[in-house]
N, C-alpha and C positions, 0 to 999 in steps of 0.2 A: 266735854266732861272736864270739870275742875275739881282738884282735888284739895284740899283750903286746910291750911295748917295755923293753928292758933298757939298763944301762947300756954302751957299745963301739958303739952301734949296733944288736944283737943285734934282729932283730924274729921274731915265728913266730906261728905262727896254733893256737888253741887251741878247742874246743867247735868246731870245723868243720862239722859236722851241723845246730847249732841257728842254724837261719836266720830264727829269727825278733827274735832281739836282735843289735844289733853293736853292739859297741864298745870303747874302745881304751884299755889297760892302760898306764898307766906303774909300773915296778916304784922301789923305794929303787935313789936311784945314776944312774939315768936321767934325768938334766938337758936338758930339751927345750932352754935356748940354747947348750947344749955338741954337740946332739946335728944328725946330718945324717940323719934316718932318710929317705930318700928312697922319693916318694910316698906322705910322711904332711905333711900342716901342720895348724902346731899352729893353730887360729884364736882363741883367748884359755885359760881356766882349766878351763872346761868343754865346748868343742866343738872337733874333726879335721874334714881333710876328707884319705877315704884313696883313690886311687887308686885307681879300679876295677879296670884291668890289675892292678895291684901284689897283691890279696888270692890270686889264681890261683899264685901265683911261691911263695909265702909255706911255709916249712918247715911240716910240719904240715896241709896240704891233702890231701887222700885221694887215691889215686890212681886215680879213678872216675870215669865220664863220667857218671853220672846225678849226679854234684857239680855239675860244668859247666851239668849243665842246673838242677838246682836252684837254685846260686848266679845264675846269670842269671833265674832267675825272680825271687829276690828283688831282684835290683837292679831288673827292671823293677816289682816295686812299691814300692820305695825313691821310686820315678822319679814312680810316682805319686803319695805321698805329700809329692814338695817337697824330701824328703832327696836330689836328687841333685844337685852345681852341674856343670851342665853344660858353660860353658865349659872348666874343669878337669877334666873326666869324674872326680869324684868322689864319694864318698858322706859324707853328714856321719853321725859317730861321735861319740859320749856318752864323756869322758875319765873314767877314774876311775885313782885312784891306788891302787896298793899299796905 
């Protein structure tokens, strides 16, 4: 599951199926201290923490309930893994640029 940040703001959700990688796309032009992508923070060069509500909203999400159930499956083993901060209810995301 990738999650692909553009320049305007622009976010949308891409490989939605494969829940086994996440992580979070800056494309050229998308300047994280220009940008307000709300229920993304950037936490340094290489690591996000994305809003768990926020991936379900996300353009590009199926419009499926066995999604639902899938995607909550991964997060709860996001959760075991350590990847989730909880006080923030989100999931930390691996940054990679394009």
């Amino acid at each position: 599951m990738i999650i692909e940040c553009f320049e305007g703001g622009i976010v949308r959700l891409t490989e939605p199926m494969d829940f086994r990688r996440f992580k979070l796309v800056l494309h050229a032009g998308a300047r994280p201290e220009t940008q307000g992508w709300k229920g993304i923070t950037l936490l340094d060069e290489r690591d996000a923490l994305v809003a768990i509500d926020l991936v379900p909203t996300l353009t590009g999400r199926p419009d499926d309930a066995s999604w639902d159930q899938r995607y909550a499956e991964m997060v709860a083993k996001a959760r075991e893994h350590g990847w989730i901060d909880a006080e923030r209810a989100a999931i930390r995301a691996h940054i990679e640029r394009a």
